[in-house]
C-alpha positions, 0 to 999 in steps of 0.5 A, spaced: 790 268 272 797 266 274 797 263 266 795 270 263 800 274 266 805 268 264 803 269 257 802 277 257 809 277 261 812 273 255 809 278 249 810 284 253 818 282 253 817 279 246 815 285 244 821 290 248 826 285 245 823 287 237 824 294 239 831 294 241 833 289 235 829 294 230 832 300 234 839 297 232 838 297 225 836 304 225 842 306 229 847 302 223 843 304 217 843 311 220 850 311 221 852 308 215 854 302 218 850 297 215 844 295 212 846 300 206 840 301 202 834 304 203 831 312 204 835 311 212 841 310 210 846 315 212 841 320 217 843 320 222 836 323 224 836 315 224 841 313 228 838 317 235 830 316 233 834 308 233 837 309 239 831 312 243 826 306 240 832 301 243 832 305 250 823 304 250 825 297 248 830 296 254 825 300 258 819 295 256 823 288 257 824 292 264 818 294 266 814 288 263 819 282 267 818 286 273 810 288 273 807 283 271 810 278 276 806 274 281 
């Protein structure tokens, strides 16, 4: 079981890493700081729907590190 938990502690914080990456890219698109063209660039309805999947993604890599271990 120690292997499997290894594995799935790596995909869950893998996983929660992406998260926050992708929510990063909403934050600028919605800002209008990068990543200009595109249906998102400019809301910032955008920027706050990036920055609360950044936060869940946070919270993941958290969580994941912390339950899975043992």
């Amino acid at each position: 079981m120690g292997a499997f938990n290894l594995v799935m502690r790596g995909v869950s914080t893998l996983i929660g890493l992406l998260m926050v990456a992708m929510g990063g890219i909403w934050m600028l698109q919605g800002l209008n700081i990068a990543f200009l063209h595109g249906f998102m660039a400019g809301d910032p309805h955008w920027a706050v729907y990036g920055a609360i999947l950044a936060a869940v993604g946070i919270c993941q890599v958290i969580w994941s590190n912390r339950r899975l271990r043992g």
